[in-house]
C-alpha positions as a Python dict, from the first residue, in 0.01 Angstrom:
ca = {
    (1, 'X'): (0, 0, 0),
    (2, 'X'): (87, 369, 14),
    (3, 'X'): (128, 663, 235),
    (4, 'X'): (-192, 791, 183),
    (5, 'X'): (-343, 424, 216),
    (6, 'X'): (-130, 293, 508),
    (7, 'X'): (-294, 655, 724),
    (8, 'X'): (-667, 602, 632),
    (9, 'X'): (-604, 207, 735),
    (10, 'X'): (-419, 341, 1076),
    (11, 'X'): (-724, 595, 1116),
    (12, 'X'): (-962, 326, 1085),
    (13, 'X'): (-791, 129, 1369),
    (14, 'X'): (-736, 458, 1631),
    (15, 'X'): (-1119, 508, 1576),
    (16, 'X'): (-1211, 99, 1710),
    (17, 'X'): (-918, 110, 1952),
    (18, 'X'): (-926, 452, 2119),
    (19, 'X'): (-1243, 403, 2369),
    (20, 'X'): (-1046, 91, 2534),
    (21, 'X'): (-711, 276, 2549),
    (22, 'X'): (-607, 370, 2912),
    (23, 'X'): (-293, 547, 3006),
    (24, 'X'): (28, 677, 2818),
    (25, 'X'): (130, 324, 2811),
    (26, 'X'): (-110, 179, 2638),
    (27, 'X'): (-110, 483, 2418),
    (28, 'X'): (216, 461, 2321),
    (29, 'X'): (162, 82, 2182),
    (30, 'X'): (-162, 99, 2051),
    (31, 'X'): (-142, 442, 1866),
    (32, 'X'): (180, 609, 1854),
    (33, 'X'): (407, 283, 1734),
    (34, 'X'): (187, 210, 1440),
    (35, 'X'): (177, 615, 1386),
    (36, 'X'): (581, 547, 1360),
    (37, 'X'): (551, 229, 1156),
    (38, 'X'): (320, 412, 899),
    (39, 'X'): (592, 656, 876),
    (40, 'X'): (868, 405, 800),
    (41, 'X'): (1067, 362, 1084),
    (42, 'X'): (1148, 49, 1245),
    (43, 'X'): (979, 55, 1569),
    (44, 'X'): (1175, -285, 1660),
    (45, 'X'): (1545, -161, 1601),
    (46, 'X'): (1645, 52, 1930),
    (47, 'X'): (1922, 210, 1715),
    (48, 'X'): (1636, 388, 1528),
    (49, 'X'): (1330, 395, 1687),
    (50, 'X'): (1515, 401, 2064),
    (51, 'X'): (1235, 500, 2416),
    (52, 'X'): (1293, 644, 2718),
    (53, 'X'): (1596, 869, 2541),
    (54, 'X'): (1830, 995, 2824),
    (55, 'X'): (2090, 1302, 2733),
    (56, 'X'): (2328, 1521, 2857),
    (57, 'X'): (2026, 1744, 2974),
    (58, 'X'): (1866, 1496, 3148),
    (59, 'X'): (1766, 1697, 3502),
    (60, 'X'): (1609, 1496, 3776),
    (61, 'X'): (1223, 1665, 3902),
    (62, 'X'): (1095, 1566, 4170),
    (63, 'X'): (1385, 1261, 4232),
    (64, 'X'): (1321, 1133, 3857),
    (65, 'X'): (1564, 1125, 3550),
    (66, 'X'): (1376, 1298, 3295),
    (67, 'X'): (1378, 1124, 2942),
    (68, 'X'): (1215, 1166, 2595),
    (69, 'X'): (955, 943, 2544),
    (70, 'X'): (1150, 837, 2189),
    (71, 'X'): (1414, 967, 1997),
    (72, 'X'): (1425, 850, 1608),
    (73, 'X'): (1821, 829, 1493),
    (74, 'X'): (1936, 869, 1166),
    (75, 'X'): (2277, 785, 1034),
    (76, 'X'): (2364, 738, 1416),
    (77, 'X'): (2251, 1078, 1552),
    (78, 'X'): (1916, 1178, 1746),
    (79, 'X'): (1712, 1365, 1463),
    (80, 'X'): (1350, 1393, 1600),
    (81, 'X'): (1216, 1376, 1967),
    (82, 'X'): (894, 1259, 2042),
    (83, 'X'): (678, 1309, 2388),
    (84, 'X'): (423, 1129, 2444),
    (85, 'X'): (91, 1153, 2655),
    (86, 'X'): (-263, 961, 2708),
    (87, 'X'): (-510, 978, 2459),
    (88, 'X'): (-696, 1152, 2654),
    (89, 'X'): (-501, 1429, 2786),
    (90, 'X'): (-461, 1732, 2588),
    (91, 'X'): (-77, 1731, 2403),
    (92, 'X'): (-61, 2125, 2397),
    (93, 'X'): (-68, 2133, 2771),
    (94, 'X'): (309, 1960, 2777),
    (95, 'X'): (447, 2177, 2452),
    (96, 'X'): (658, 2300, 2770),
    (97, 'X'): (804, 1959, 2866),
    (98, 'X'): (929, 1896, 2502),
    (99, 'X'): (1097, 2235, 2479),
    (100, 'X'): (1353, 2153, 2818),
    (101, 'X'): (1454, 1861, 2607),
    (102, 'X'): (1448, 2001, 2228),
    (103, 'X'): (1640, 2300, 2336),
    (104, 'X'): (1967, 2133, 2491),
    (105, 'X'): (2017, 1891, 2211),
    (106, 'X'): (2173, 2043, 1893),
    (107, 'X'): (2160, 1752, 1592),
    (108, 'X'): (1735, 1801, 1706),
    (109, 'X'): (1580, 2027, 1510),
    (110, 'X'): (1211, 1894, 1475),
    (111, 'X'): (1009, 1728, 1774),
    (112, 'X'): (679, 1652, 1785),
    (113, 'X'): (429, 1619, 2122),
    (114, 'X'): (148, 1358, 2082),
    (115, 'X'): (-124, 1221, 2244),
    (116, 'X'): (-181, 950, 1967),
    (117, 'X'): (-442, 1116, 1852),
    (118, 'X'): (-287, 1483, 1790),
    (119, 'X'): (47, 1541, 1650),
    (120, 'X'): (165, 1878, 1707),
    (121, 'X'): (522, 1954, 1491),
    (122, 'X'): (752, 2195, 1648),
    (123, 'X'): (1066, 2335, 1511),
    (124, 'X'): (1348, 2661, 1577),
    (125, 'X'): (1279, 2950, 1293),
    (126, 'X'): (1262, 3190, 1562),
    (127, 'X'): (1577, 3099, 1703),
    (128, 'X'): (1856, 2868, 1683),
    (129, 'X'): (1794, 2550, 1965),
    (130, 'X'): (1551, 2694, 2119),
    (131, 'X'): (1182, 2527, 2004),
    (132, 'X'): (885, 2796, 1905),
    (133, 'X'): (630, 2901, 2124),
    (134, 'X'): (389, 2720, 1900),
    (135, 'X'): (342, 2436, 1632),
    (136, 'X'): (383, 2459, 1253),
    (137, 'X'): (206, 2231, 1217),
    (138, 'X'): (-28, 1937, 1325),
    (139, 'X'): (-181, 1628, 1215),
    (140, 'X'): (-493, 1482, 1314),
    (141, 'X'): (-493, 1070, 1278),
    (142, 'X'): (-886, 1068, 1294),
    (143, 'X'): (-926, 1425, 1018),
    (144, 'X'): (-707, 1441, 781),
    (145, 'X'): (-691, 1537, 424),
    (146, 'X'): (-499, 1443, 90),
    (147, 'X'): (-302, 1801, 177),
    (148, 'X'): (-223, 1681, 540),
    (149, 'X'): (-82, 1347, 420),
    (150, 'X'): (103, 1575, 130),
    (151, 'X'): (250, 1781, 448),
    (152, 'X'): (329, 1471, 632),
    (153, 'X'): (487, 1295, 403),
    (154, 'X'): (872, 1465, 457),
    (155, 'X'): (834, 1332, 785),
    (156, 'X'): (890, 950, 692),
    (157, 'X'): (1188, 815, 697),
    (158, 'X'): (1252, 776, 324),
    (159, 'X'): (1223, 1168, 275),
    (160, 'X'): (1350, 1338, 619),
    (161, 'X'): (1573, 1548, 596),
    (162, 'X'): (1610, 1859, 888),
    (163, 'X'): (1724, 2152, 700),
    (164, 'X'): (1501, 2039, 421),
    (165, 'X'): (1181, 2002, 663),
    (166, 'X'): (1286, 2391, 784),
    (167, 'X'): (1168, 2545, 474),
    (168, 'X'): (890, 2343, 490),
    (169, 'X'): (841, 2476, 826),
    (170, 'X'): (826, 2839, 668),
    (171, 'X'): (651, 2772, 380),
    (172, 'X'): (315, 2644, 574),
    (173, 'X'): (382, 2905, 861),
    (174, 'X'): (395, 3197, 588),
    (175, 'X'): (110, 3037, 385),
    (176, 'X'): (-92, 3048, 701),
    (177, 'X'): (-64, 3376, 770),
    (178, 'X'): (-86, 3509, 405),
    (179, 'X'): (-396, 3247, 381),
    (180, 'X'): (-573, 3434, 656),
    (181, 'X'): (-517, 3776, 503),
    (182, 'X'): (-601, 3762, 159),
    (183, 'X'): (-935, 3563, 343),
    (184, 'X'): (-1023, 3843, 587),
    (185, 'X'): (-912, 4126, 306),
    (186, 'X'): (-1154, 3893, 59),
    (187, 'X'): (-1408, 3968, 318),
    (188, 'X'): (-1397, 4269, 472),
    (189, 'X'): (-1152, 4457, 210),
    (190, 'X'): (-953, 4761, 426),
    (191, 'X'): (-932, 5093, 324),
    (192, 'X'): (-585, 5127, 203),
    (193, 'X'): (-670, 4756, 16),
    (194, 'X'): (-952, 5011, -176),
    (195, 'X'): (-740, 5270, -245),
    (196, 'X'): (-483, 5032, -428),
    (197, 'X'): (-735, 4862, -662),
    (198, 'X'): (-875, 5200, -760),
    (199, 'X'): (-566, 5340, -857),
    (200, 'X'): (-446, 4987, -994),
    (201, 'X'): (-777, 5017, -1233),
    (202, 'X'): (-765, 5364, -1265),
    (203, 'X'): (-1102, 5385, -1211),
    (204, 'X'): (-1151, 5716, -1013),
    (205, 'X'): (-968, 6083, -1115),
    (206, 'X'): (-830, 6325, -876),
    (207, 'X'): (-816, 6229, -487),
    (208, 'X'): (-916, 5932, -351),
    (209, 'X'): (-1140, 6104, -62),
    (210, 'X'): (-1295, 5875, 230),
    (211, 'X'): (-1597, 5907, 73),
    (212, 'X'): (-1507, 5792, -225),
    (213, 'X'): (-1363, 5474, -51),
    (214, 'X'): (-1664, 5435, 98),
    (215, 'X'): (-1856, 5391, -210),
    (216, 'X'): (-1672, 5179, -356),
    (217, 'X'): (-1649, 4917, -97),
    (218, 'X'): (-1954, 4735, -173),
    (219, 'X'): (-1826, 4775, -553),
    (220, 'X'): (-1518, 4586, -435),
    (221, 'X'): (-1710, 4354, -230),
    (222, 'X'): (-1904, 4284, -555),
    (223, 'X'): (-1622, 4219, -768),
    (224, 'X'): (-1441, 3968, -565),
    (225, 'X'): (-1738, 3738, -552),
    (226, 'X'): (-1807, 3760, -886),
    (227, 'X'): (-1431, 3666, -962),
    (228, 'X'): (-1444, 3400, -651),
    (229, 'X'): (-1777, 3270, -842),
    (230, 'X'): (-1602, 3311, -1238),
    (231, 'X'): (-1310, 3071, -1056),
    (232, 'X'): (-1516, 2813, -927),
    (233, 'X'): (-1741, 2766, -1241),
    (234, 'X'): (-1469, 2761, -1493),
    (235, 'X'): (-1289, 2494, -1253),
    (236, 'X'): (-1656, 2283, -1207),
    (237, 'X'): (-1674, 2306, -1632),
    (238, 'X'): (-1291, 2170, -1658),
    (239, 'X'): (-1407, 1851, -1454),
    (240, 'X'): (-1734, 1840, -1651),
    (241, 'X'): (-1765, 1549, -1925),
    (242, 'X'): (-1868, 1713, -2274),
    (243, 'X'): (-2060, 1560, -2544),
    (244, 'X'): (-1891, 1161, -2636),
    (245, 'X'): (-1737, 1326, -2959),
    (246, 'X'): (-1372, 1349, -3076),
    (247, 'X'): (-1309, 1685, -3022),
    (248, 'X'): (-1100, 1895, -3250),
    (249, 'X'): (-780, 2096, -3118),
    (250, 'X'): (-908, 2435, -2947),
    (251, 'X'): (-722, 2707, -2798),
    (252, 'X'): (-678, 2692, -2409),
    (253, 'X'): (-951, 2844, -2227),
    (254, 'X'): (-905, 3186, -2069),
    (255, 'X'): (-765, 3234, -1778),
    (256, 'X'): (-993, 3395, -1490),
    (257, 'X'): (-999, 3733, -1503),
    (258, 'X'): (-818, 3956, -1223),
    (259, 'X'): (-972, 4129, -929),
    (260, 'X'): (-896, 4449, -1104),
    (261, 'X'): (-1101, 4350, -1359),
    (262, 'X'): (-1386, 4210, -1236),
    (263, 'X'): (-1378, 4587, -1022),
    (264, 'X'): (-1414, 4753, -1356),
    (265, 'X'): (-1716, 4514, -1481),
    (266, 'X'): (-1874, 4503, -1151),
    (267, 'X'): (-1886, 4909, -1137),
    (268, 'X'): (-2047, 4850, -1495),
    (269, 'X'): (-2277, 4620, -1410),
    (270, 'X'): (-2057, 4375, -1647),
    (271, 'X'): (-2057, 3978, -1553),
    (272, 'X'): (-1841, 3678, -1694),
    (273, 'X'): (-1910, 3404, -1879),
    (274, 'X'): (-1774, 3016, -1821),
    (275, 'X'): (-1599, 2785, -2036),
    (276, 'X'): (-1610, 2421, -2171),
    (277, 'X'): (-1419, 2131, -2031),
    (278, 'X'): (-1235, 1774, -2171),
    (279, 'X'): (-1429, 1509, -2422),
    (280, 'X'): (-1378, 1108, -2391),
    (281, 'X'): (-1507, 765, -2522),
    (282, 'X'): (-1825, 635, -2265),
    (283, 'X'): (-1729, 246, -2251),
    (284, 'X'): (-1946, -42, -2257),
    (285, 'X'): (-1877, -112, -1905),
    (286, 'X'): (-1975, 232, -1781),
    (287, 'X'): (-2304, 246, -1960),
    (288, 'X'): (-2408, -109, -1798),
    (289, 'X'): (-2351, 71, -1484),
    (290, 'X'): (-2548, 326, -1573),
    (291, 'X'): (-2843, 120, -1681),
    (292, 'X'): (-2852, -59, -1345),
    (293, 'X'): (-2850, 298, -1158),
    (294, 'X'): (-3126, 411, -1390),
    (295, 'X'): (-3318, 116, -1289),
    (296, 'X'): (-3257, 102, -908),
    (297, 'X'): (-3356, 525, -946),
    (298, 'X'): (-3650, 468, -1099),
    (299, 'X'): (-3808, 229, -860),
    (300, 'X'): (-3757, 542, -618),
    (301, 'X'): (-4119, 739, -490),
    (302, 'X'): (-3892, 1062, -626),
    (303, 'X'): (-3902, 1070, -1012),
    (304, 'X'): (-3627, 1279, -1159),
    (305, 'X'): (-3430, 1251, -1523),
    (306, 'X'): (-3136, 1020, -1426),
    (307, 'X'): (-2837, 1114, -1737),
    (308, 'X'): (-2451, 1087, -1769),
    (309, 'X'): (-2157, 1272, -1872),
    (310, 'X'): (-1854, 1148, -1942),
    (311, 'X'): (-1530, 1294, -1883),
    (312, 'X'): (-1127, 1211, -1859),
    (313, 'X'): (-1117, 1075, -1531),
    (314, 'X'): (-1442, 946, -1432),
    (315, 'X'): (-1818, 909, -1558),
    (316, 'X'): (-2067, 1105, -1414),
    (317, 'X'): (-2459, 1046, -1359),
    (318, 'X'): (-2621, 1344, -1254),
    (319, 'X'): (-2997, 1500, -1244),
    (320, 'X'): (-2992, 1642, -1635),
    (321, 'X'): (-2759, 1901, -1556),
    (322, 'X'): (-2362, 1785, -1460),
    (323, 'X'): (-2339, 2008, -1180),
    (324, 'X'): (-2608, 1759, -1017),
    (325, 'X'): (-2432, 1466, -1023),
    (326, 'X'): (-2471, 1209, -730),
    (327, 'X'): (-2239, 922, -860),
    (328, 'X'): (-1908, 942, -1007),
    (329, 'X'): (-1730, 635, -1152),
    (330, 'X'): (-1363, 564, -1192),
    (331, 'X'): (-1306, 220, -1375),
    (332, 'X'): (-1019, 305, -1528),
    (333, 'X'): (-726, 158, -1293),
    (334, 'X'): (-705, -104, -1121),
    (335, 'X'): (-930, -74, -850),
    (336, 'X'): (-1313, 42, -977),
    (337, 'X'): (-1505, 280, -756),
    (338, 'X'): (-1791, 457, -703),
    (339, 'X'): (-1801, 822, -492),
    (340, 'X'): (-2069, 998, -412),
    (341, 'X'): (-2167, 1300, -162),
    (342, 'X'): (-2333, 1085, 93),
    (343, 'X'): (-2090, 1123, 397),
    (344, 'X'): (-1879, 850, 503),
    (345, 'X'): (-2048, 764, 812),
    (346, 'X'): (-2352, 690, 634),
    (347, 'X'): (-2218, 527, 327),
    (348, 'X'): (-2050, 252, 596),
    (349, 'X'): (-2401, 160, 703),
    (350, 'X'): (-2528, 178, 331),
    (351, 'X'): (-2251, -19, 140),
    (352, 'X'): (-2136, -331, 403),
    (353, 'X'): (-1927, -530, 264),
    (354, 'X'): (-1746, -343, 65),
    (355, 'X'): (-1443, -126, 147),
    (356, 'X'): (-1563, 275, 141),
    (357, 'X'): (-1358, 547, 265),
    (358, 'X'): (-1363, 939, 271),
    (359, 'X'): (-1284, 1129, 10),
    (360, 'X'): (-1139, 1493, -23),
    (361, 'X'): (-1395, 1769, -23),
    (362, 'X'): (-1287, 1855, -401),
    (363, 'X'): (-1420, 1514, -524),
    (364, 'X'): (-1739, 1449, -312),
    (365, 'X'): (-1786, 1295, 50),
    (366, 'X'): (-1750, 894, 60),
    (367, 'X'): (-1587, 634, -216),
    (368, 'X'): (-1661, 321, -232),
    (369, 'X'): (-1481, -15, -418),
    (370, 'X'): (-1621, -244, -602),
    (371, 'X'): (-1537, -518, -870),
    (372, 'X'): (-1800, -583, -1132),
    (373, 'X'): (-2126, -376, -1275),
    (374, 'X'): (-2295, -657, -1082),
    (375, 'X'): (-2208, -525, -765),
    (376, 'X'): (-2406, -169, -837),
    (377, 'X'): (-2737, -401, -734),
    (378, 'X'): (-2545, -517, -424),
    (379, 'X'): (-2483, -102, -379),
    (380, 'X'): (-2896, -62, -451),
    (381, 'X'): (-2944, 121, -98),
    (382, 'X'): (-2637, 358, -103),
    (383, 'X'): (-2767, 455, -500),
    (384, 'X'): (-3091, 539, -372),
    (385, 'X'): (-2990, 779, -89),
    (386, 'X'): (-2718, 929, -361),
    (387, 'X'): (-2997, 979, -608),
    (388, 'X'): (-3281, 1100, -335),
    (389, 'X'): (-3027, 1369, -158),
    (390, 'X'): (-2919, 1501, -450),
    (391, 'X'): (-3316, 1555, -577),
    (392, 'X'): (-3335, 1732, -267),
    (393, 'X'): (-3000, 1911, -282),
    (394, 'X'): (-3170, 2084, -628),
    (395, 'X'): (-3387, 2274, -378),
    (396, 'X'): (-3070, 2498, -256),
    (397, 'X'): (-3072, 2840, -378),
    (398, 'X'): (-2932, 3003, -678),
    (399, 'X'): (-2651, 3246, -649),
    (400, 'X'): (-2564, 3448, -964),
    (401, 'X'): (-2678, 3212, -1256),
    (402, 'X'): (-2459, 2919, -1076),
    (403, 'X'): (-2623, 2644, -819),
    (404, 'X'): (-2403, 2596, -531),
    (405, 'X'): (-2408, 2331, -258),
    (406, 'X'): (-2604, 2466, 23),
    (407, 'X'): (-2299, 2475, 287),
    (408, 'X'): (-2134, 2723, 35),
    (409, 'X'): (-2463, 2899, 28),
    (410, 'X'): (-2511, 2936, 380),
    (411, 'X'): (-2115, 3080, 402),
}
């Protein structure tokens, strides 16, 4: 399996083990070791993976030698320290703890304080040897997203590397912050964020009064949503399936347009238009599928057109329009699978049997494996809800010409 595999399977054990676990102990083996193991260290070799670490540093409190919980070596030297705590004791509360060790050991430059459930990643960008104040980052066993594996995965033993894992460290601590600005600016835009997109866009002649600021701000606010909304369309269109035709070559599509922009045709009542996406080949195999959902939909008490679309990386069957899908398709690797927007929780109840796990938001909510077109009867329950919630999803409001899910509605 890989990364991204061996995690989900490791979440799906913390989640059946974690109500029996007592005590850092039993923490340690149940959670953290396997945490390790998924990471690529050999929990088993005390050269590598070696507990109760005692340095140089080591201070006795209270009449005990104090030790790291585990140190993991490479090429001979201490490179990451580990505490550990209960699952059910909060891991921020010892970020103190970890710092008297991380700070008197020089070849350490990353340490992490867990609670098997929680893994908060600490490093020294503020100063040399001496651990920040707070985490840049942390991983959540039982939450986690393709991203969070993506920003986990320099942490395994194949790919760590301290100086390398520093920038890495800045990059996701200045994303953060930069993240949260443009968001808040995108938002509530300030007054000196105004003033630069009128004089960026030329837009207003002579001084740039208060007043004038003033006006424009809803202009502004305008603007970005309509190029927020012109973003999201043209990337929902590139994941649409066109027509089954062999398309001829076509120029690229254009690029959204700018903030500065969308100013100007939002202060002349101007609006965008979205483009076209990809065209494939529907195969026999996919439109069997698609007969057996048509059939299992239409024995439904809600009657709705049930159509598909096809596209590069997955066939779609949707309400009559492809932004209303409620099953997507992938049976072109090795493994075939169905995802849909019923969340994982419920598809477990709705598809036993077969192996179904969470998918990122980008995609939908829940995917789930299967092996022949067969199986889609075996699925009959989990098609029905699919089909039924998304009938009822077609109720959400409409938001400049384009239907959006009612969570980004509600937002």
């Amino acid at each position: 399996m890989g990364f991204n595999e061996d995690l989900r399977q490791l979440s799906e054990q913390v989640k059946k083990r974690q109500a029996f676990i007592k005590g850092e102990e039993a923490t340690k083996q149940a959670l953290i070791l396997p945490f390790l193991q998924a990471l690529g260290y050999d929990i088993y070799d005390p050269t590598e993976t070696q507990p109760e670490y005692v340095a140089d540093f080591a201070k006795k409190r209270g009449g005990v030698l104090e030790k790291v919980d585990y140190a993991l070596h490479l090429r001979g030297r201490p490179a990451l320290f580990i505490e550990c705590k209960a699952a059910d004791v909060a891991p921020e509360d010892h970020d103190g703890q970890l710092a008297r060790y991380f700070n008197a050991t020089p070849t350490v430059r990353i340490a992490i304080v867990t609670n098997g459930i929680r893994y908060r990643f600490f490093t020294d960008l503020q100063a040399p040897n001496v651990m920040d104040a707070s985490p840049f980052m942390e991983f959540n066993i039982l939450s986690f997203t393709d991203r969070d594996v993506e920003l986990l995965r320099p942490f395994t033993k194949e790919f760590f590397n301290s100086e390398s894992i520093q920038g890495h460290a800045e990059e996701i601590i200045f994303v953060g912050k930069v993240t949260t600005l443009i968001n808040e600016l995108l938002r509530n835009p300030s007054e000196s964020f105004v003033r630069f997109l009128l004089a960026e866009v030329e837009l207003v002649s002579g001084r740039v009064t208060k007043n004038v600021v003033e006006r424009f701000v809803p202009i502004v606010k305008k603007s970005i949503q309509t190029t927020l909304l012109d973003m999201m369309t043209k990337s929902i269109q590139q994941e649409i399936a066109q027509p089954n035709v062999q398309p001829a070559p076509v120029a690229p599509p254009p690029a959204p347009p700018s903030i500065a922009e969308s100013l100007q045709a939002a202060a002349a009542g101007a609006g965008a238009e979205p483009s076209a996406g990809a065209q494939i080949d529907t195969t026999e195999f996919e439109l069997e599928i698609f007969r057996n959902v048509q059939r299992i939909c239409a024995e439904s008490a809600i009657k709705q057109t049930v159509a598909y679309k096809d596209s590069a990386s997955y066939f779609g069957i949707n309400l009559g329009k492809v932004t209303s899908w409620f099953l997507r398709v992938f049976s072109n690797g090795k493994k075939k699978s169905l995802v849909t927007r019923v969340p994982m929780e419920q598809a477990l109840l709705l598809a036993k049997g077969f192996e179904v796990e969470a998918t990122p938001d980008s995609l939908g909510k829940s995917r789930v494996y299967f092996n022949a077109t067969s199986d889609i009867e075996k699925l009959r329950a989990l098609v029905l809800v699919a089909y039924e919630d998304e009938v009822k999803r077609q109720s959400a409001p409409i938001v400049e010409g384009v239907e959006l899910p009612p969570e980004i509605v509600a937002n």
